[in-house]
GURO-332255 format. One record per residue (C-alpha): x, y, z; residue number from 1. Coordinates in pm, 1 decimal. Last residue first. Example, Ala and Ser with C-alpha at 12.3 -4.5 7.8 and 13.67 -1.06 7.14 Angstrom:
2
<rec><u>1367.0</u><v>-106.0</v><w>714.0</w><i>2</i></rec>
<rec><u>1230.0</u><v>-450.0</v><w>780.0</w><i>1</i></rec>
% end
This chain:
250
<rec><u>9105.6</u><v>10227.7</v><w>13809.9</w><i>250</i></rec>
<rec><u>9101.2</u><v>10015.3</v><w>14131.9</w><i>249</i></rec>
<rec><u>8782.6</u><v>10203.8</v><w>14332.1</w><i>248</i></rec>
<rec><u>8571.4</u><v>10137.7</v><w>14009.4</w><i>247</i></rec>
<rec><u>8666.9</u><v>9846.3</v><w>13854.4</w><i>246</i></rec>
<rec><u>8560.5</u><v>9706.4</v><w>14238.1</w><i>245</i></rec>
<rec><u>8265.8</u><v>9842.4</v><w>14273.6</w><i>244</i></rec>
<rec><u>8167.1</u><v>9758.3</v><w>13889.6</w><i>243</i></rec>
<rec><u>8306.5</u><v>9403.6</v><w>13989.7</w><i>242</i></rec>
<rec><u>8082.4</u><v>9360.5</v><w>14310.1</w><i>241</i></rec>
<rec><u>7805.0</u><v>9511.6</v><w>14156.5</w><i>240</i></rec>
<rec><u>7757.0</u><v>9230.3</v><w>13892.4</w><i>239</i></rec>
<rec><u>7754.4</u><v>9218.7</v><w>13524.2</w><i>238</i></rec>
<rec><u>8050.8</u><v>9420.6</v><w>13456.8</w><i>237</i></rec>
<rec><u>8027.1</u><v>9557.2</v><w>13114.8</w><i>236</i></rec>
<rec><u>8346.9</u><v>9770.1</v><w>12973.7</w><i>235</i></rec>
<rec><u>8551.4</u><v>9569.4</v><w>13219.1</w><i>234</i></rec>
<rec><u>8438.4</u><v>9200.1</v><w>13113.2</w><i>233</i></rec>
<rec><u>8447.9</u><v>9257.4</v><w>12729.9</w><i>232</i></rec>
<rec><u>8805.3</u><v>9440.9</v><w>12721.9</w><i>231</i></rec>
<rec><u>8937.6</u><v>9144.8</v><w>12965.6</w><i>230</i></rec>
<rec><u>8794.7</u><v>8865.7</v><w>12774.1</w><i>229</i></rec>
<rec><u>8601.1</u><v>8650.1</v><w>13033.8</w><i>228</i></rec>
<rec><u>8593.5</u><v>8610.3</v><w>13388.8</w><i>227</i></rec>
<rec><u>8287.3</u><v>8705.0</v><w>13704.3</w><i>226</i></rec>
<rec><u>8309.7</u><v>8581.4</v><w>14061.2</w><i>225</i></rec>
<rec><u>8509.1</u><v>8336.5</v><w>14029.1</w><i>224</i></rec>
<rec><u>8438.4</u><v>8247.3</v><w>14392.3</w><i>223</i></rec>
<rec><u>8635.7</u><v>8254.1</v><w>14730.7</w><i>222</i></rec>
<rec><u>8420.5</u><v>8506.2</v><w>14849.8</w><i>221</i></rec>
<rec><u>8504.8</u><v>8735.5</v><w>14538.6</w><i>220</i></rec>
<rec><u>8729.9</u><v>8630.9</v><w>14239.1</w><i>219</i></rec>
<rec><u>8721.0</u><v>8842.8</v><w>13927.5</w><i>218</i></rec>
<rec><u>8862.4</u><v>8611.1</v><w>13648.2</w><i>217</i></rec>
<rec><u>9017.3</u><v>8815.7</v><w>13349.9</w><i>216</i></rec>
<rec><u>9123.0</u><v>8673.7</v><w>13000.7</w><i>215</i></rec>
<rec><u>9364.7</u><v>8794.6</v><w>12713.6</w><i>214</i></rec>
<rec><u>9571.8</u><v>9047.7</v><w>12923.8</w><i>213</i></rec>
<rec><u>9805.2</u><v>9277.5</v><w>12793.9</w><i>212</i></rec>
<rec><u>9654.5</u><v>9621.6</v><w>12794.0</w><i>211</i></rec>
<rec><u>9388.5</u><v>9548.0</v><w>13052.1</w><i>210</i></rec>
<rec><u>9592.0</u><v>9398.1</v><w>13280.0</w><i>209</i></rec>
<rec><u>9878.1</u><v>9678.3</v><w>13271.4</w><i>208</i></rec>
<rec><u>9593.0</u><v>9929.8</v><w>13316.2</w><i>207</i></rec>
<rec><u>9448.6</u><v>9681.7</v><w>13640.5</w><i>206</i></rec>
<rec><u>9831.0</u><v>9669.6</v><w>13814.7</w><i>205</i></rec>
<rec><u>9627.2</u><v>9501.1</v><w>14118.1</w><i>204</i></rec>
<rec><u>9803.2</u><v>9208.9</v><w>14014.5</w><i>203</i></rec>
<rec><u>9714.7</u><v>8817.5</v><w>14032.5</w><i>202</i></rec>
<rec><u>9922.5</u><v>8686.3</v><w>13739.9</w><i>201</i></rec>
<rec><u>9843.3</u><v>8313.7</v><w>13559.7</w><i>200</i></rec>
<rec><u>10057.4</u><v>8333.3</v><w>13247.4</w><i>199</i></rec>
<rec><u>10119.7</u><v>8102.5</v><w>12936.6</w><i>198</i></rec>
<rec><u>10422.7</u><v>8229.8</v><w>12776.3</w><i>197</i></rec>
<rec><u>10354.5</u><v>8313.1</v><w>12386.9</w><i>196</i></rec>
<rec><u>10667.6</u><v>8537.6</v><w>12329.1</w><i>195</i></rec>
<rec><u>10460.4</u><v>8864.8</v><w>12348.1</w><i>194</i></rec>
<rec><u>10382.0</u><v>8763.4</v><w>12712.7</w><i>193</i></rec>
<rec><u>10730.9</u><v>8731.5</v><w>12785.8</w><i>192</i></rec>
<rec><u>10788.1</u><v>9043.6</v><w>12708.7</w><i>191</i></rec>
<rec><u>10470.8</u><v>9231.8</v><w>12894.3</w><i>190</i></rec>
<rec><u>10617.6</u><v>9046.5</v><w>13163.9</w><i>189</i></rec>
<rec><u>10969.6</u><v>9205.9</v><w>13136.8</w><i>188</i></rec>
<rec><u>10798.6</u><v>9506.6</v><w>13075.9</w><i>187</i></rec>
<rec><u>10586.8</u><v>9462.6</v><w>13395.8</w><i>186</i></rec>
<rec><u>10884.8</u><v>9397.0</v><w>13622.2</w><i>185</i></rec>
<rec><u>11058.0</u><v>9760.0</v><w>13505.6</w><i>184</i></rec>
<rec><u>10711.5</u><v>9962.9</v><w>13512.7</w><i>183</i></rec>
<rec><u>10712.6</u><v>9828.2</v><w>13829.8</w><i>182</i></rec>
<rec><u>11069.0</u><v>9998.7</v><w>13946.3</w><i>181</i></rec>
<rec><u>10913.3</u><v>10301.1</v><w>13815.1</w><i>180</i></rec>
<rec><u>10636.4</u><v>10281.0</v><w>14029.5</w><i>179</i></rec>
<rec><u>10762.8</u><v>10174.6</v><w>14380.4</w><i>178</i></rec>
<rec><u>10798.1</u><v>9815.4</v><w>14428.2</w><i>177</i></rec>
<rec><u>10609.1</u><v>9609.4</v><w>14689.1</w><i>176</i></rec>
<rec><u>10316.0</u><v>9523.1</v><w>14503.8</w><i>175</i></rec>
<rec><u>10492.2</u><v>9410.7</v><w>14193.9</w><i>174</i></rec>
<rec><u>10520.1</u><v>9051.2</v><w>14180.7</w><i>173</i></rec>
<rec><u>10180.6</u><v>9051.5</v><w>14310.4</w><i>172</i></rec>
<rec><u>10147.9</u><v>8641.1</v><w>14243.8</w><i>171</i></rec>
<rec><u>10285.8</u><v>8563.5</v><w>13902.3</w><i>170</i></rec>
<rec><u>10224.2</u><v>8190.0</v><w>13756.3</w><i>169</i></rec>
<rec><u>10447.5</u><v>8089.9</v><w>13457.1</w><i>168</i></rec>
<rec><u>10354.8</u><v>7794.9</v><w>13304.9</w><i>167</i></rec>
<rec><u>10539.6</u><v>7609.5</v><w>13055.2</w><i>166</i></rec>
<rec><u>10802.0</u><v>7585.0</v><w>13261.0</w><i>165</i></rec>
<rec><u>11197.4</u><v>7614.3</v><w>13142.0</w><i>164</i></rec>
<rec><u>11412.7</u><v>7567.8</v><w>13450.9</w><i>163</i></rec>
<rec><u>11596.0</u><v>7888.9</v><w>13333.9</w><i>162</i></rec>
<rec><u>11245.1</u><v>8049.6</v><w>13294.4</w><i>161</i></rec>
<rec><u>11204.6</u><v>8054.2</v><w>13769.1</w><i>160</i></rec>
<rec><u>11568.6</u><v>8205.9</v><w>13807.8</w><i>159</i></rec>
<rec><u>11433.8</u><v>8507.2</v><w>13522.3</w><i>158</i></rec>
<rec><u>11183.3</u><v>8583.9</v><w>13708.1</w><i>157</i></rec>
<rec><u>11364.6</u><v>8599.1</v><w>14052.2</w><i>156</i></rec>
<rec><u>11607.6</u><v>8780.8</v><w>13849.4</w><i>155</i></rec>
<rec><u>11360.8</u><v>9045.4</v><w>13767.3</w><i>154</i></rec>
<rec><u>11244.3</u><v>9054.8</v><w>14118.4</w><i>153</i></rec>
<rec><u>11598.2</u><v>9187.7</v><w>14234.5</w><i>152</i></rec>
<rec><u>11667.3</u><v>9414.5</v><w>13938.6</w><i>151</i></rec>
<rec><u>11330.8</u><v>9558.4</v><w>14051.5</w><i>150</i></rec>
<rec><u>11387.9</u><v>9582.3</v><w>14420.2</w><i>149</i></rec>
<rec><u>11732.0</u><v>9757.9</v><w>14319.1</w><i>148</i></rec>
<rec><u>12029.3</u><v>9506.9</v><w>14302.3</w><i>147</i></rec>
<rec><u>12355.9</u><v>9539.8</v><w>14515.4</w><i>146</i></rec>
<rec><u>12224.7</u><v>9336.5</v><w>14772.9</w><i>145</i></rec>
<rec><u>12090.1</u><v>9077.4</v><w>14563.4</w><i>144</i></rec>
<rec><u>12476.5</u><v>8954.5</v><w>14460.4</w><i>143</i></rec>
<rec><u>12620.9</u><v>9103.8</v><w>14127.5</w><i>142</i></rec>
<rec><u>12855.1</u><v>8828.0</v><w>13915.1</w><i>141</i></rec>
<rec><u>12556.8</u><v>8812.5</v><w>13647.6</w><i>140</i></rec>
<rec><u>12417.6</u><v>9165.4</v><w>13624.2</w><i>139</i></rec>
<rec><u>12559.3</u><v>9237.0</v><w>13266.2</w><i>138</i></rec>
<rec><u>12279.7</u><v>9063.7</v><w>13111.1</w><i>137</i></rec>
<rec><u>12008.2</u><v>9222.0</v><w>13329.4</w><i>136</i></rec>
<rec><u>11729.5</u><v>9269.7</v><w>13066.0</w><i>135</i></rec>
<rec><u>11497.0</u><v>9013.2</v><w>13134.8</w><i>134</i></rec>
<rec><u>11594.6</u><v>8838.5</v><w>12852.5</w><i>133</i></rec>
<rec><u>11938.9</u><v>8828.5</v><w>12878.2</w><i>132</i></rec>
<rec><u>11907.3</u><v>8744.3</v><w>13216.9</w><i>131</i></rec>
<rec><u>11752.3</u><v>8414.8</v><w>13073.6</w><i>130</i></rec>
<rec><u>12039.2</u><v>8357.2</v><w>12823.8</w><i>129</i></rec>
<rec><u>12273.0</u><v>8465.9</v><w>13118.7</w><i>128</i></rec>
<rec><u>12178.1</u><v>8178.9</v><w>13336.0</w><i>127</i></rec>
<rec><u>12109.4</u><v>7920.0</v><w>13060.2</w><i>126</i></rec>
<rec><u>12509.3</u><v>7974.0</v><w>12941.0</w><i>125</i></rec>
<rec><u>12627.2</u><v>7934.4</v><w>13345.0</w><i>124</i></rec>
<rec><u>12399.3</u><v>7599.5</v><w>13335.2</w><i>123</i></rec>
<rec><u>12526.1</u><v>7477.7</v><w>12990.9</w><i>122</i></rec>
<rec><u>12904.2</u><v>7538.3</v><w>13147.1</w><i>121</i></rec>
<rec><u>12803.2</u><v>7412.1</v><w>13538.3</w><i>120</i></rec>
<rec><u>12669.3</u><v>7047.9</v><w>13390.9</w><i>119</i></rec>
<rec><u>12299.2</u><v>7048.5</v><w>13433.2</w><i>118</i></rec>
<rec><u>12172.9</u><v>6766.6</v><w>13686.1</w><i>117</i></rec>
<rec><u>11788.1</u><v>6919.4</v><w>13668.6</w><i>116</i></rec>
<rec><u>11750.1</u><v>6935.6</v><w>14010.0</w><i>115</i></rec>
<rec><u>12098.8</u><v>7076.9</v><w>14182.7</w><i>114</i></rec>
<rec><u>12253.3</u><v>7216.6</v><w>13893.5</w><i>113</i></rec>
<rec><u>11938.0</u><v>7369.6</v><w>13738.2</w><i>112</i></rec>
<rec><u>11852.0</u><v>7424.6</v><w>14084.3</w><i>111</i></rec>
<rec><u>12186.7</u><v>7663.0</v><w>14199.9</w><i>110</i></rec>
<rec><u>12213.8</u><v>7783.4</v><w>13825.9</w><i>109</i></rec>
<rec><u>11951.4</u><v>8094.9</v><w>13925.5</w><i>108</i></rec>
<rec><u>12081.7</u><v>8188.0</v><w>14218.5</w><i>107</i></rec>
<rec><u>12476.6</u><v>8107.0</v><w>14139.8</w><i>106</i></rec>
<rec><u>12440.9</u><v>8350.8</v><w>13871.3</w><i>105</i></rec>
<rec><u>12291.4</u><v>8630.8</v><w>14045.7</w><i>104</i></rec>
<rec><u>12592.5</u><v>8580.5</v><w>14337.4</w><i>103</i></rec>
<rec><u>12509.0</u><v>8427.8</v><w>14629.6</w><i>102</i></rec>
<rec><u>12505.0</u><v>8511.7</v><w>15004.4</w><i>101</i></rec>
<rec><u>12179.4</u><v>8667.1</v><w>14969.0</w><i>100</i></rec>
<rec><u>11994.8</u><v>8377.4</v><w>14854.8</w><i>99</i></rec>
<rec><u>11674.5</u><v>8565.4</v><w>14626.7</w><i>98</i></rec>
<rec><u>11342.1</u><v>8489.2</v><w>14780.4</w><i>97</i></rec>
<rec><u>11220.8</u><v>8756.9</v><w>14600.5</w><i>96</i></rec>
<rec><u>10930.2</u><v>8820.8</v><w>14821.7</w><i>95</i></rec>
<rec><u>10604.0</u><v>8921.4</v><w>14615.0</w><i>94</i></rec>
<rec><u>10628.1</u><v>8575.8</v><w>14477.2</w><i>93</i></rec>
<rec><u>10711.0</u><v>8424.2</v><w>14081.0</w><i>92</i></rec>
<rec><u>10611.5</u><v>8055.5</v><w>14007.0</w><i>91</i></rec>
<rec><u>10693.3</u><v>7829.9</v><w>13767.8</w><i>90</i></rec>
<rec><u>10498.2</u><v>7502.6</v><w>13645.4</w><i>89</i></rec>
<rec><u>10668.8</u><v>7229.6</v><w>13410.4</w><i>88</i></rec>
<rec><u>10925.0</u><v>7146.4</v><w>13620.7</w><i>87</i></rec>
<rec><u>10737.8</u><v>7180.4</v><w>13973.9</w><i>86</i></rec>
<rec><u>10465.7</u><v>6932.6</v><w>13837.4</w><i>85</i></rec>
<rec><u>10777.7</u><v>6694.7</v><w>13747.8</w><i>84</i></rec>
<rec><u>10916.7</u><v>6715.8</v><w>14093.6</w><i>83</i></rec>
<rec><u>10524.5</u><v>6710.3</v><w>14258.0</w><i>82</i></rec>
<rec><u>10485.6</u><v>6376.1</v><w>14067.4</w><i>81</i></rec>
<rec><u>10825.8</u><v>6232.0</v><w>14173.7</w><i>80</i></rec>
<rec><u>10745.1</u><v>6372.6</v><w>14554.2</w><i>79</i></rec>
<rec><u>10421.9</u><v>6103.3</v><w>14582.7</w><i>78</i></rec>
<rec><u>10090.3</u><v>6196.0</v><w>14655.4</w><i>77</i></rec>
<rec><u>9848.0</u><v>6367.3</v><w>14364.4</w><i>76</i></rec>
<rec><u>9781.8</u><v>6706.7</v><w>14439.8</w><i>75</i></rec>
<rec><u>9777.2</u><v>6868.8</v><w>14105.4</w><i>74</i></rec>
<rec><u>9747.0</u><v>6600.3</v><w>13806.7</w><i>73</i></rec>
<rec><u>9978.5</u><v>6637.7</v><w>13560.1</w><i>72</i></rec>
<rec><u>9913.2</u><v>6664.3</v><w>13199.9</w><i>71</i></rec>
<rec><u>10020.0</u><v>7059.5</v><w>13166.0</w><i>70</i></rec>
<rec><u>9844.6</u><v>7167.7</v><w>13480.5</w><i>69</i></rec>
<rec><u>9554.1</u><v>6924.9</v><w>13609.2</w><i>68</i></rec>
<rec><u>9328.4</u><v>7071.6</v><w>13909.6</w><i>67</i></rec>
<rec><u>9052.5</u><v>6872.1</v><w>14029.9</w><i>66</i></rec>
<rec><u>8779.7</u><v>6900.9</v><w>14293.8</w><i>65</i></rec>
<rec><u>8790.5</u><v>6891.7</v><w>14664.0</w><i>64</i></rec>
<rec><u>9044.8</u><v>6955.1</v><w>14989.0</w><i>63</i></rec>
<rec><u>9279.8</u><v>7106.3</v><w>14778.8</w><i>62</i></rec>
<rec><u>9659.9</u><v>7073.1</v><w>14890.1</w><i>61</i></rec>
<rec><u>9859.1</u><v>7342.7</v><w>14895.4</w><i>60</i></rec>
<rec><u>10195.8</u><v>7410.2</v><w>14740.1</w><i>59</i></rec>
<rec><u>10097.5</u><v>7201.2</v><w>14444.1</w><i>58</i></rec>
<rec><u>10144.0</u><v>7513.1</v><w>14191.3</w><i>57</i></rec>
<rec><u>9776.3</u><v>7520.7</v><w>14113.6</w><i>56</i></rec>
<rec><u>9715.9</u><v>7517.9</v><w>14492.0</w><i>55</i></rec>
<rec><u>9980.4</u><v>7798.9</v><w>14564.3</w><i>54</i></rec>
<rec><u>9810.7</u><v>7994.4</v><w>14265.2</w><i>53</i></rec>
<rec><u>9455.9</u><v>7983.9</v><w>14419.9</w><i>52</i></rec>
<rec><u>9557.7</u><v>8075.1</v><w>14730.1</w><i>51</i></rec>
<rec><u>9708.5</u><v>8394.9</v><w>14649.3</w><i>50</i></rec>
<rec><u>9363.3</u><v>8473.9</v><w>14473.5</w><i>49</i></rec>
<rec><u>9173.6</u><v>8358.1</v><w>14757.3</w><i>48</i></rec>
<rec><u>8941.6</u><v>8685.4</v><w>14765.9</w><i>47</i></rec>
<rec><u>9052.4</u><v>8796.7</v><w>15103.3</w><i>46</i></rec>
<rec><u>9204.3</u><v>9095.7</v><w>14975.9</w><i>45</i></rec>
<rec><u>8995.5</u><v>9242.1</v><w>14639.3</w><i>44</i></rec>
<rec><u>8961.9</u><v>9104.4</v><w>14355.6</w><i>43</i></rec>
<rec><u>9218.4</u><v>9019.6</v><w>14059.7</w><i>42</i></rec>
<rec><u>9348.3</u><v>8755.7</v><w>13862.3</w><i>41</i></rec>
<rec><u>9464.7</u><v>8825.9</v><w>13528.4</w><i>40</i></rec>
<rec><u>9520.2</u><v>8545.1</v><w>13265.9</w><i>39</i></rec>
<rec><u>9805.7</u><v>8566.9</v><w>12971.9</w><i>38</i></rec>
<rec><u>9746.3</u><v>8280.2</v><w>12710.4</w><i>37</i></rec>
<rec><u>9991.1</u><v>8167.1</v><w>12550.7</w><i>36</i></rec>
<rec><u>9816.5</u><v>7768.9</v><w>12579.6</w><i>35</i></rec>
<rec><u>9484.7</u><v>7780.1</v><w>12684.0</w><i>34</i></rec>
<rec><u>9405.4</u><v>7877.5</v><w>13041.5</w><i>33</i></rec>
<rec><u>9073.7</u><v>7671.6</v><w>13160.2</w><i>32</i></rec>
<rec><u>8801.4</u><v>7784.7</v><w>13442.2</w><i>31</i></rec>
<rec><u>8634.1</u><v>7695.4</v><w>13748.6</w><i>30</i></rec>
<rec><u>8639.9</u><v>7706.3</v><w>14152.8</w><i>29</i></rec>
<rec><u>8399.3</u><v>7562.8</v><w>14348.8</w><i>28</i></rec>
<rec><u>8451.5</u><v>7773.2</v><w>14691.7</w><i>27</i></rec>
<rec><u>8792.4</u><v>7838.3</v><w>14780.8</w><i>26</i></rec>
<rec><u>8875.5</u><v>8014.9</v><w>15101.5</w><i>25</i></rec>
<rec><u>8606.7</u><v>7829.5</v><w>15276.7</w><i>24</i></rec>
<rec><u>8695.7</u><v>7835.8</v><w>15625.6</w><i>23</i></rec>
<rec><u>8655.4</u><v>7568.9</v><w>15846.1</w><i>22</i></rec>
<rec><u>8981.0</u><v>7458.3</v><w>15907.0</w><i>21</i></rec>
<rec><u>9162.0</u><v>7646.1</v><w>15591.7</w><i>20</i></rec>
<rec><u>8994.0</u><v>7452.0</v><w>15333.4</w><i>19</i></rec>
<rec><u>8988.7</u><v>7510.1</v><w>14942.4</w><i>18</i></rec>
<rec><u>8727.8</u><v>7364.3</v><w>14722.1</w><i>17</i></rec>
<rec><u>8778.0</u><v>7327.3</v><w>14362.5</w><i>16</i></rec>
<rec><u>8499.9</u><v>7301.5</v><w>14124.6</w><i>15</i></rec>
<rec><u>8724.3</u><v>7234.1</v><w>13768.8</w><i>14</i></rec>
<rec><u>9094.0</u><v>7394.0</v><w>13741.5</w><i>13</i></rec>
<rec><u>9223.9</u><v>7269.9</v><w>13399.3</w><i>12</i></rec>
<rec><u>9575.2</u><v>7482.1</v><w>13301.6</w><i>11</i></rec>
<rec><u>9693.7</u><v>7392.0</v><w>12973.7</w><i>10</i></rec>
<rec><u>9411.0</u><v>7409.7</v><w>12796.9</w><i>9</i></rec>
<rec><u>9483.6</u><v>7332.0</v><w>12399.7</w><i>8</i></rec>
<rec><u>9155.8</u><v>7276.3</v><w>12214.8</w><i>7</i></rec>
<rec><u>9083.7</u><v>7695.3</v><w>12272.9</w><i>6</i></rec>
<rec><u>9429.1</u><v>7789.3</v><w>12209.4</w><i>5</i></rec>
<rec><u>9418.6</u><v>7684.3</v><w>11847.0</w><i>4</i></rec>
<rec><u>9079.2</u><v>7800.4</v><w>11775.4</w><i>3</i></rec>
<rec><u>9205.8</u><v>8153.1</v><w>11911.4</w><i>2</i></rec>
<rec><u>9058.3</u><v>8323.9</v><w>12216.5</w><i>1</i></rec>
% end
């Protein structure tokens, strides 16, 4: 971790506690993401990694703690703070969540429009700058349907960086997608890594972690279990858990 990304956190998630009834599904959670950094998530099912990233997105509510992501404080009442959370903070699903009965275009202008008031010409030009970048420039007029599963989770990506976050938080973008159509998604993140993007991304994709990666946290029981840089943490787990884990993921 650089100096410079060290006194710049923009993710602060300190002792959070997670309720479903009377399950713990978060238990005291703890760390900081600097600014560019890229953080893997990983541990097995059940872990609360999924969770985790819907509370530091303000989807759920924690039930102790604090989370603050880029000066705002997570959970705080009121839809104006949860509108400016949501433009500072993107987030990428499994499910596309792509509107069939538009085209590419209209999917990712629809809340630039709607939200952020763009007029349709800077809207349109936003669209196919971030397309651009994820590689699907001449994909603009296509609707979902004639996408691949890759095409179609690459312009979920690029729907969430035409609102311009500084957080970009990636929850098994790829675990529905056969392997070449990952090795698609994960060059697009791999991209966007290499242009400073600050990244949260649970994955199971553990080679792609450990190549671009600058921090791991290893949740188990609802615990960070073990985190640290990535090379340091995989060539000497500390705990069984993680060795056991390395082990049957690798």
């Amino acid at each position: 971790m650089s100096p410079d990304r060290a006194v710049q956190p923009l993710v602060r998630v300190s002792e959070v506690v997670k309720l479903f009834g009377a399950v713990k599904v978060l238990d005291g959670v703890s760390f900081t993401v600097g600014r560019g950094q890229m953080v893997a998530v990983i541990g097995r099912s059940g872990a609360g990694k999924t969770t985790l990233l819907r509370c530091i997105s303000g989807l759920e509510t924690i039930q102790g703690g604090e989370i603050e992501v880029c000066g705002h404080r997570v959970g705080l009442s009121g839809r104006h703070s949860r509108k400016r959370l949501h433009r500072d903070v993107g987030i990428v699903f499994q499910s596309y969540n792509l509107f069939p009965h538009l085209t590419v275009e209209r999917n990712i202008t629809l809340a630039l429009m709607l939200v952020q008031k763009k007029p349709r010409r800077e809207a349109h030009d936003i669209a196919a700058g971030v397309l651009r970048l994820v590689g699907l420039g001449d994909r603009l007029n296509a609707y979902p349907e004639q996408l691949s599963g890759g095409q179609q989770q690459r312009v979920a990506i690029a729907r969430s960086l035409a609102l311009s976050p500084q957080v970009m938080l990636f929850d098994e973008v790829t675990s529905a997608l056969d392997p070449e159509l990952t090795a698609e998604v994960l060059k697009v993140m791999e991209d966007l890594a290499e242009r400073g993007m600050t990244m949260l991304l649970v994955t199971h994709e553990m080679e792609f972690a450990r190549r671009v990666a600058d921090l791991v946290l290893f949740m188990h029981e609802g615990k960070v279990w073990e985190s640290g840089p990535i090379g340091e943490v995989f060539a000497d787990p500390r705990t069984s858990e993680l060795r056991q884990f390395i082990a049957s993921a690798l």
